[in-house]
C-alpha positions in Angstrom: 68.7 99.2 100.5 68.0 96.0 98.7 66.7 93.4 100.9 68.6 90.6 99.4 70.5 88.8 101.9 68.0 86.0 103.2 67.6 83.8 100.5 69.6 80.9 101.8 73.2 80.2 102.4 75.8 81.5 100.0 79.1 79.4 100.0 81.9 80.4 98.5 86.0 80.7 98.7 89.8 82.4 98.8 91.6 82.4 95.7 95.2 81.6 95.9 97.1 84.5 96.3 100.6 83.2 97.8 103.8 81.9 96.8 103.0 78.5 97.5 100.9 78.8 93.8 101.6 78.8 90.2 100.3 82.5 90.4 100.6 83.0 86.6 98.2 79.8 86.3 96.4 78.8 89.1 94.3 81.7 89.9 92.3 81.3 86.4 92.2 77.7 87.0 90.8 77.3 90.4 88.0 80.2 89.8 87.0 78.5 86.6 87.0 75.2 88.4 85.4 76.7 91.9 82.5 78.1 89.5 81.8 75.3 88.0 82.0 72.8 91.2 78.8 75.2 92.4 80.6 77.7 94.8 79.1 81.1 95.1 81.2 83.6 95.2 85.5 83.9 95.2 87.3 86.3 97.1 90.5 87.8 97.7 92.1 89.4 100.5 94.6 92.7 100.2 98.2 92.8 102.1 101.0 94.9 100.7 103.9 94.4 102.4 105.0 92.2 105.4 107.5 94.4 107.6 111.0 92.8 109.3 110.5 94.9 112.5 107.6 93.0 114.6 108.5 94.7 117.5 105.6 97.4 119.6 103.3 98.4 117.0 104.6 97.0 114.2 103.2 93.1 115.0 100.8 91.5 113.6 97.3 93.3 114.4 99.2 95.5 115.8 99.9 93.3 118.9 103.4 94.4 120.1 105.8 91.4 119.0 103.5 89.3 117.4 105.1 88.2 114.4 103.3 88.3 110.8 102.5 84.9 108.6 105.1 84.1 106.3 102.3 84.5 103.4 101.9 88.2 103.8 105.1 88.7 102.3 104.3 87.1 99.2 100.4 88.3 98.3 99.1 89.4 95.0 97.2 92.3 94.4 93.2 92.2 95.5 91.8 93.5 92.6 94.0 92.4 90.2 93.4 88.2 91.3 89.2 89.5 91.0 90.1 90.6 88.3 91.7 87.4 86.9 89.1 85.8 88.0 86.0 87.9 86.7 87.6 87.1 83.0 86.9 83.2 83.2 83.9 83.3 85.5 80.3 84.8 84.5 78.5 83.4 87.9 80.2 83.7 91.0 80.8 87.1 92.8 83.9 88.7 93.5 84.6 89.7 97.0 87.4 91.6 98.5 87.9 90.2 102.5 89.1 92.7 102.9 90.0 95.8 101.1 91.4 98.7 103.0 90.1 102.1 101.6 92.9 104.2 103.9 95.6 102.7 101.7 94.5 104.4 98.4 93.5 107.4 96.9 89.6 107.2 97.0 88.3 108.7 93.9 90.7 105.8 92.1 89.8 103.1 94.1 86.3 103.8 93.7 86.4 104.2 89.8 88.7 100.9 89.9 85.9 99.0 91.6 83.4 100.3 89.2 85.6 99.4 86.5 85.9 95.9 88.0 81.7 95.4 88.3 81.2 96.6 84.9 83.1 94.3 83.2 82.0 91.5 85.6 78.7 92.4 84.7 77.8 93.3 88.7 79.1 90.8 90.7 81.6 92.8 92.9 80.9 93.0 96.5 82.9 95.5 98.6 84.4 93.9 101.5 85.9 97.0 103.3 88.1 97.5 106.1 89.8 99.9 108.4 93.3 98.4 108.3 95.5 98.2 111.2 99.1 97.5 109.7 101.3 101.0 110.8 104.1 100.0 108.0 101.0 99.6 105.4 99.6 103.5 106.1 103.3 104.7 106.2 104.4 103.4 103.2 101.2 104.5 100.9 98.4 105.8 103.0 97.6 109.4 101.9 96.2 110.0 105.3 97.5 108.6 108.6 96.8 105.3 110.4 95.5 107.5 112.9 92.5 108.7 110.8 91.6 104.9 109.6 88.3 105.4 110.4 88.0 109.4 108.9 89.7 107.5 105.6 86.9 104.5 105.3 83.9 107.5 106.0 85.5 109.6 103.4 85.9 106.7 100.7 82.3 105.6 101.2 81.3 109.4 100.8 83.5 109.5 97.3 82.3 106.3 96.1 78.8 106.8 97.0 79.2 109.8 94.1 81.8 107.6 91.7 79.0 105.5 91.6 76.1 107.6 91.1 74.3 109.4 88.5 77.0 112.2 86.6 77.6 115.0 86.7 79.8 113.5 89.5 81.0 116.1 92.2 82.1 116.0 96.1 84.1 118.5 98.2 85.8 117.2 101.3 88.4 118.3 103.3 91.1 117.0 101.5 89.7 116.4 97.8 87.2 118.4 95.1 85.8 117.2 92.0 83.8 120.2 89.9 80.9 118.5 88.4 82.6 115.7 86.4 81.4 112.5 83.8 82.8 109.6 85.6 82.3 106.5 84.2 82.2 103.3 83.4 79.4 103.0 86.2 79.0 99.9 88.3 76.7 97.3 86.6 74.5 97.1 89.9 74.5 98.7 93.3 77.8 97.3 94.6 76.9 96.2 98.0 79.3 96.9 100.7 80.2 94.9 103.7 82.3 96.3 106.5 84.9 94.8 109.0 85.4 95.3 112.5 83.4 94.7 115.8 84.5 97.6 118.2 81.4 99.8 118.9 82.5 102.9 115.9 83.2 99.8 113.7 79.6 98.2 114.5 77.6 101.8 114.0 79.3 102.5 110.6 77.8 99.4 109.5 74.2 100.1 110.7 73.9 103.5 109.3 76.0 103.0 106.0 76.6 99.3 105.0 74.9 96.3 103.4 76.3 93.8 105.9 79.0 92.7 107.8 82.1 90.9 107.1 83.4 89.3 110.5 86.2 86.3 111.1 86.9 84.5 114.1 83.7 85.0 115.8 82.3 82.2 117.3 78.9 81.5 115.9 76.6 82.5 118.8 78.4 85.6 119.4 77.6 86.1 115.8 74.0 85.6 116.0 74.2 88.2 119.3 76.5 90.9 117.2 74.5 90.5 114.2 71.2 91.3 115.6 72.4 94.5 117.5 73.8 95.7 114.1 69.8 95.3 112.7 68.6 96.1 116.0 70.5 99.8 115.2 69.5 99.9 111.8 66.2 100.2 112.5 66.7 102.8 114.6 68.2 104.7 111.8 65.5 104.0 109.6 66.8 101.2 107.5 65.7 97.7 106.9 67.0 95.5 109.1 66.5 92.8 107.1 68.7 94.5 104.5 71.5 94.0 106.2 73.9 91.0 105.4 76.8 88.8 107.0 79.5 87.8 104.8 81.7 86.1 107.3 85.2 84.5 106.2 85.8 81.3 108.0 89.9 80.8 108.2 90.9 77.5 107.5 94.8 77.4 108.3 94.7 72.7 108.0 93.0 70.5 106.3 93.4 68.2 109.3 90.9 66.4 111.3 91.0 67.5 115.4 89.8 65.8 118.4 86.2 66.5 118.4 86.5 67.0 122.2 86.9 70.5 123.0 87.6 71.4 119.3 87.5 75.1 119.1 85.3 77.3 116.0 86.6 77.0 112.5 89.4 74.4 113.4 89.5 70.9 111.7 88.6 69.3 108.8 86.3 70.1 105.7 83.3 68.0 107.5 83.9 69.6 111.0 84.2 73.5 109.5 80.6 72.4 108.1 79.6 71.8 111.1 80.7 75.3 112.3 78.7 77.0 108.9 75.5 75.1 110.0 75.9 76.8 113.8 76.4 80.0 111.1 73.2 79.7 109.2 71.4 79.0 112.6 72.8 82.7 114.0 71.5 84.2 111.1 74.8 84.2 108.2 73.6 83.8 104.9 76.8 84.1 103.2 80.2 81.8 104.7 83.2 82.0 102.5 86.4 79.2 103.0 89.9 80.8 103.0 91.0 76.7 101.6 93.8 78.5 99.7 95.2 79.2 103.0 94.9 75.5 104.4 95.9 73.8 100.9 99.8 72.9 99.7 99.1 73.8 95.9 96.2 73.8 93.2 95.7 70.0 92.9 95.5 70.3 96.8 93.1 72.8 96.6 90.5 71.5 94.4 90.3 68.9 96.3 89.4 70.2 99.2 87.0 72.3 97.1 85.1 69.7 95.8 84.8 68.2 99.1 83.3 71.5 101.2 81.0 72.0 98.8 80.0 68.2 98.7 79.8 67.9 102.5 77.7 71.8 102.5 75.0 70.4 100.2 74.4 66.9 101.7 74.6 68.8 105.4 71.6 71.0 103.9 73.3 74.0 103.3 
């Protein structure tokens, strides 16, 4: 474990990824521009499809009737935005919030993100999650949405090896590789942050990952979470201070609220900083902004860019 992840607060942000973008122009832009304003990282989220039928468990979350946003049926791919990305940035990591293992065949998804690192010269982090979407795993997953959690276990296993030393070789109950030369190899250790706060969700991360990648989480409940994940670390004979949080702050407005019984993570640029301070004090040291969410278009965007990481870095952060 590298014990990397208390060195200050990292800041960073969403690229676009919807129709509301130039897609064949903006992405580049706005990571070369978010780079150079000072942000630390960019990131990009994965949704493949966004199904008609929102009815039982086909809503969003899986919450029977809950209808999907309108951008999931317009997203580019993950890896290929980082990927954009990685080509006219040198500084900034590239995060996935979140990538969902169960939707692809591991061995490729694991020498894709190793591809990705090396030619980013290691700045991938591995923002992984479960999934819950029943028309994603039925439309691509090669196991089912029943064995979500059996899936991410069985991609961390594979990867672990892609990623490692050849001869590369693993036998599990679905896949064998004979001792293999896999490469190009990931330019660093790719760290790996997981999703999910249910108690299985909570325990992968203390025995196998680098941190955690939460949303929606009001900050003391944060600081609470957090500590039981280190808390069972270091039973399992890690460093607790090894592990990370990487939590993604949703932005859906730009708008200022009534500071009166304004919820977590609603508001304007100067309130959401507010929220990232009560972060920092519950122990995050990585927030990242999903601005392309809240922005119109790319002129939008940078603005609101400029500003977050203006109001961060006079608010101390």
């Amino acid at each position: 474990m590298i014990a990397r992840y208390a060195a200050g607060m990292r800041l960073g942000v969403t690229l676009p990824q919807t129709s509301r973008y130039d897609l064949a122009h903006d992405v580049t832009e706005f990571a070369r521009v978010a780079e150079e304003i000072g942000f630390d990282s960019l990131w990009a989220y994965e949704r493949i499809l966004a199904p008609e039928d929102t009815s039982g468990a086909h809503g969003l979350y899986g919450i029977p009737d809950l209808a999907w946003p309108q951008s999931y049926s317009h997203t580019t791919d993950a890896l290929v935005t980082l990927t954009l990305a990685a080509a006219v940035t040198s500084r900034a990591e590239l995060g996935t919030g979140v990538l969902v293992p169960g939707l692809h065949l591991p061995f490729r998804l694991a020498r894709t993100l190793a591809a990705l690192d090396a030619a980013a010269g290691g700045r991938v982090i591995a923002g992984l999650g479960s999934g819950w979407s029943i028309d994603e795993f039925e439309a691509t997953a090669p196991r089912p949405i029943g064995e979500r959690g059996k899936a991410l276990d069985e991609f961390l296993d594979i990867a672990a090896a892609v990623w490692g030393p050849d001869p590369v070789s693993y036998t599990t109950d679905r896949y064998h590789l004979a001792p293999s030369r896999v490469n190009p190899k990931p330019a660093r250790r790719v760290p790996v942050f997981l999703a999910g706060s249910n108690r299985t969700a909570l325990g992968r991360i203390a025995r196998r990952a680098d941190g955690w990648l939460p949303t929606g989480v009001p900050p003391r409940r944060v600081g609470e979470i957090l500590a039981g994940i280190r808390a069972q670390a270091a039973e399992a004979g890690r460093d607790p201070a090894g592990i990370g949080c990487a939590f993604q702050l949703g932005m859906r407005s730009l708008a200022e609220v009534p500071t009166a019984g304004r919820q977590p993570y609603t508001g304007s640029v100067q309130q959401v900083v507010e929220d990232i301070l009560a972060l920092e004090a519950a122990g995050v040291d990585h927030v990242y902004v999903t601005l392309s969410s809240a922005a119109q278009n790319l002129k939008e965007l940078v603005g609101a860019a400029e500003n977050l990481h203006t109001e961060a870095r006079a608010a101390g952060l």
